[in-house]
TORDOKE-505826 format. One line per field, with one value per residue (C-alpha): chain; x, y, z; residue in three letters; residue number from 0. Coordinates in pm, 1 decimal, padded with zeros to 6 digits. Example, Ala and Ser with C-alpha at 12.3 -4.5 7.8 and 13.67 -1.06 7.14 Angstrom:
2
cadena	[A:A]
x	[01230.0:01367.0]
y	[-00450.0:-00106.0]
z	[00780.0:00714.0]
residuo	[ALA:SER]
num	[0:1]
END
This chain:
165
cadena	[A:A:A:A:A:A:A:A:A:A:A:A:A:A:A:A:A:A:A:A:A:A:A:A:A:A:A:A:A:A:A:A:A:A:A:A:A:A:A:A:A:A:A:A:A:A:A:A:A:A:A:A:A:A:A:A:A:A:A:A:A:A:A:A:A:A:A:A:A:A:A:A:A:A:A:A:A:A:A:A:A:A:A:A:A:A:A:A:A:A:A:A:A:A:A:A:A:A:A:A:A:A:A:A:A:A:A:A:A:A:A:A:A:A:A:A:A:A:A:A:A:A:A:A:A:A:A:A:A:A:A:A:A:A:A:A:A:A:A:A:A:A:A:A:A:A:A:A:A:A:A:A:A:A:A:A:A:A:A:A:A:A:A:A:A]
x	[-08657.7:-08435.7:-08395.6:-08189.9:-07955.3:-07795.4:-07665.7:-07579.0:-07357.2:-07184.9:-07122.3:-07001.5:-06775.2:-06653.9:-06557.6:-06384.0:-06202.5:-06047.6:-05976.4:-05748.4:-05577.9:-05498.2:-05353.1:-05098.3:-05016.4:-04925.7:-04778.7:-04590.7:-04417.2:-04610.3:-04683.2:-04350.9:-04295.1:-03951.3:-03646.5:-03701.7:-03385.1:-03291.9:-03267.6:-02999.3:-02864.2:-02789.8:-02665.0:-02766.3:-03080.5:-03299.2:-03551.2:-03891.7:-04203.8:-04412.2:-04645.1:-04909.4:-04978.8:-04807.4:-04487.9:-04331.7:-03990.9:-03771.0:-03679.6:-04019.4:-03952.2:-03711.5:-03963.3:-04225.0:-04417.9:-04445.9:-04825.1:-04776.5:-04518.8:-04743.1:-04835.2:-04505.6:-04320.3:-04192.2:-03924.2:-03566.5:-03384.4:-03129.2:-02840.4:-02534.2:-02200.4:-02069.8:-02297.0:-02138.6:-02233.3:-02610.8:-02608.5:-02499.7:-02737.2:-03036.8:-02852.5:-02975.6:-03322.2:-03386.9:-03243.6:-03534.3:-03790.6:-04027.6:-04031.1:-03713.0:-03388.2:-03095.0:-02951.4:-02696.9:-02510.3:-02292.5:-02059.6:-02355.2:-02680.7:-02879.9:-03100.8:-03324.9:-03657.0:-03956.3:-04248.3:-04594.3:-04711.3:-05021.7:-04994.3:-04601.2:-04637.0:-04224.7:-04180.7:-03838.5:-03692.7:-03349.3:-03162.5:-02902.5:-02659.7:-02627.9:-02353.8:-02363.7:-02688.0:-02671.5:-02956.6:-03032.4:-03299.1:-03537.9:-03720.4:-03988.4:-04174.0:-04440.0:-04350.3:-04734.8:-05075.6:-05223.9:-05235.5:-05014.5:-05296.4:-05034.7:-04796.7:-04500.2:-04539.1:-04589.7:-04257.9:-04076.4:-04213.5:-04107.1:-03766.5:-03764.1:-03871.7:-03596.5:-03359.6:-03413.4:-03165.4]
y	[10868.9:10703.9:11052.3:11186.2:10831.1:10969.9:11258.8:11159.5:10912.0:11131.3:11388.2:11082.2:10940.1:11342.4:11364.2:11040.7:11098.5:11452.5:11278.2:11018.3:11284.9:11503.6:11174.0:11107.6:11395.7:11470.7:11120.2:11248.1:11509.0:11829.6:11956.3:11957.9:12335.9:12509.5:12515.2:12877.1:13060.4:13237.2:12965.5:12979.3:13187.7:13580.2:13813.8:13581.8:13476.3:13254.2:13299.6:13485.4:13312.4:13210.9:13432.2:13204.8:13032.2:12737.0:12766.6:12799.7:12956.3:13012.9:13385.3:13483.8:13762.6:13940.1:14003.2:14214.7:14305.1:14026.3:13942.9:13542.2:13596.1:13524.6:13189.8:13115.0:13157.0:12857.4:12822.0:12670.7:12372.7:12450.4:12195.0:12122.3:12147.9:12181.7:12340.5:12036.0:11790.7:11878.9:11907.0:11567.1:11453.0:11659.6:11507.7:11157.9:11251.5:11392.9:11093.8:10915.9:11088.9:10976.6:11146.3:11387.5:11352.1:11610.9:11802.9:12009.0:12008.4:12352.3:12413.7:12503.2:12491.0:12156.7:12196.2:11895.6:11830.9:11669.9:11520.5:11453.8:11078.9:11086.8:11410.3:11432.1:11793.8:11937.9:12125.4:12276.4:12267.3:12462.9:12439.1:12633.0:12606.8:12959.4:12888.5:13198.0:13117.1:12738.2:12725.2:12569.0:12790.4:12641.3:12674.5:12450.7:12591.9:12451.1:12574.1:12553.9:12565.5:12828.5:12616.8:12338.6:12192.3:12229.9:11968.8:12176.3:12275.0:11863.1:11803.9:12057.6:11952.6:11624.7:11701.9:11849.0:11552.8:11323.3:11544.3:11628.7:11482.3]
z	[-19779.7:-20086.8:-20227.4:-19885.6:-19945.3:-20230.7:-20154.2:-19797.4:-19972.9:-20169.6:-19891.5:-19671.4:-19974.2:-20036.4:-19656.2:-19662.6:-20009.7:-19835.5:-19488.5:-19676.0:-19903.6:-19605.0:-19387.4:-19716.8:-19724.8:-19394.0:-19413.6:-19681.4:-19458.4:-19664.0:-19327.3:-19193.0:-19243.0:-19323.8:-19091.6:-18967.8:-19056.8:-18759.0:-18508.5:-18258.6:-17992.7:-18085.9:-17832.6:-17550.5:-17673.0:-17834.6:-18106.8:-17967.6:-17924.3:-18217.7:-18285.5:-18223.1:-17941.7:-18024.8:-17863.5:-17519.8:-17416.4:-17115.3:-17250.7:-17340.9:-17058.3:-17297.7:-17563.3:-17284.6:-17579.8:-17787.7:-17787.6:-17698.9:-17392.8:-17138.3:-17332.8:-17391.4:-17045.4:-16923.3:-16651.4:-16779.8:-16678.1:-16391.9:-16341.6:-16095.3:-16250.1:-16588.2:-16878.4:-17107.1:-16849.0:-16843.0:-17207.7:-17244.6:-17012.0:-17245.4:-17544.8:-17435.1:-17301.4:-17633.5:-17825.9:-17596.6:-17683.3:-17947.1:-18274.3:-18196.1:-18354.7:-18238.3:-18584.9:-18428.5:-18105.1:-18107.6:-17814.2:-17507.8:-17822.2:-17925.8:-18188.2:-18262.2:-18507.6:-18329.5:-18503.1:-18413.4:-18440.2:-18671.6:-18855.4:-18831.6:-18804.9:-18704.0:-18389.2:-18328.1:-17984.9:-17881.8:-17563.1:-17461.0:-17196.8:-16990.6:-16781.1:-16613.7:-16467.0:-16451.3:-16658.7:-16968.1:-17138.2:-17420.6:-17697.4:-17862.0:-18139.2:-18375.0:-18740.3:-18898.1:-18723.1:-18502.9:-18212.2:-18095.3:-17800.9:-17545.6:-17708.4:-17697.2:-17349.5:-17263.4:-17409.6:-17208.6:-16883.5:-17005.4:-17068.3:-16715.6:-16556.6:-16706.6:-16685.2:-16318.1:-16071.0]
residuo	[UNK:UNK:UNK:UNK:UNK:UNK:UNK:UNK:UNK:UNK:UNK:UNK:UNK:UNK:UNK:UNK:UNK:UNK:UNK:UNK:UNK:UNK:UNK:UNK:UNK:UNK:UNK:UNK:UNK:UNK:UNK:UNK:UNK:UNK:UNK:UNK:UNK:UNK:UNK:UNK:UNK:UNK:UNK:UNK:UNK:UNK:UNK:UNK:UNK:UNK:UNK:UNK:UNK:UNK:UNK:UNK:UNK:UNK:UNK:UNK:UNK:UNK:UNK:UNK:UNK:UNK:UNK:UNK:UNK:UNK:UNK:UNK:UNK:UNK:UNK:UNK:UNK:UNK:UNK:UNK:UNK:UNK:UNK:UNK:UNK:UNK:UNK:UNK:UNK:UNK:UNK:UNK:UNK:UNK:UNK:UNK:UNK:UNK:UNK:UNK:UNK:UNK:UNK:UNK:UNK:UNK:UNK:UNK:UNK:UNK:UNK:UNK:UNK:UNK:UNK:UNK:UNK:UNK:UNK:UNK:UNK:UNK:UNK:UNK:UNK:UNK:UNK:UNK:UNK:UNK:UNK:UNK:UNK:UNK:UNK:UNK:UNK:UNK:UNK:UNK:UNK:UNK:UNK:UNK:UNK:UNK:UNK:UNK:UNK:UNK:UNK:UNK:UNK:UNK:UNK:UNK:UNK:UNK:UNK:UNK:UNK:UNK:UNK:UNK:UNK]
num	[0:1:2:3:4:5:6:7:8:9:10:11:12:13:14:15:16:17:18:19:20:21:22:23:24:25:26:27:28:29:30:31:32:33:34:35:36:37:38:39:40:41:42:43:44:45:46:47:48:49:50:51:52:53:54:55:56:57:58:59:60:61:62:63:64:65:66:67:68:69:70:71:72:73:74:75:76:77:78:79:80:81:82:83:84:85:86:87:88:89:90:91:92:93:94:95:96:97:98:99:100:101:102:103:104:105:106:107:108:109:110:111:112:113:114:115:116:117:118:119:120:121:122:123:124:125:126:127:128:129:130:131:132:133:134:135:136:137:138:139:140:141:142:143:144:145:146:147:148:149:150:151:152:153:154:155:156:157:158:159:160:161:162:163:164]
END
């Protein structure tokens, strides 16, 4: 029975040893990702899904073939009045929300960063003002990971409820 202690130990102490590097260095921010450089809104649109299903989008419809826009379909934010109005109003909901800090606020687009709480992994949400439509269409993308466990999709519907009238 002492002979299985040992190594049972070690594999314990191993485990343990990798659990702690990988919290610092999330802590660290080395899982943050890269700001993906084509963020924004081009020719009436935002960026298409992640490939992955670890995003959601209001304008996952435009990209029929893109293999995650079923995931990704989520309905946008309508509003009442002016486009700058409702942004505002978004402006302060996302100020609200825990871990998300706006970067950019462009005419009808809001671009902010959000981070997760233990692993501080950075999600990148977009709204944009469609004034046309009285709609504000989004975008909330994880930037690593294969799966984002439905987080992104939680902060959306989140955003929706404090933003609704």
């Amino acid at each position: 029975m002492a002979r299985f202690i040992k190594p049972i130990t070690r594999l314990t102490l191993a485990v343990l040893a990798l659990a702690a590097i990988f919290l610092i260095a999330c802590q660290a921010g080395l899982l943050r990702g890269s700001v993906p450089a084509d963020l924004g809104v081009h020719d009436g649109r935002l960026k298409a899904p992640s490939p992955n299903p670890n995003s959601v989008s209001s304008q996952s419809g435009l990209y029929p073939t893109h293999p995650q826009a079923a995931y990704a379909a989520i309905a946008p934010l309508a509003y009442q009045g002016a486009a700058s109005a409702a942004l505002d109003k978004l402006s302060s909901v996302v100020r609200a929300t825990r871990g998300c800090s706006i970067v950019r606020r462009e005419g009808p687009y809001l671009y902010a960063q959000c981070q997760t709480r233990l692993l501080r992994f950075t999600d990148d949400l977009e709204l944009w003002a469609d004034e046309v439509h009285s709609v504000v269409h989004v975008r909330s993308a994880s930037r690593l990971g294969r799966s984002d466990f439905g987080v992104n999709r939680a902060r959306v519907e989140a955003l929706r409820a404090a933003f609704a009238p």
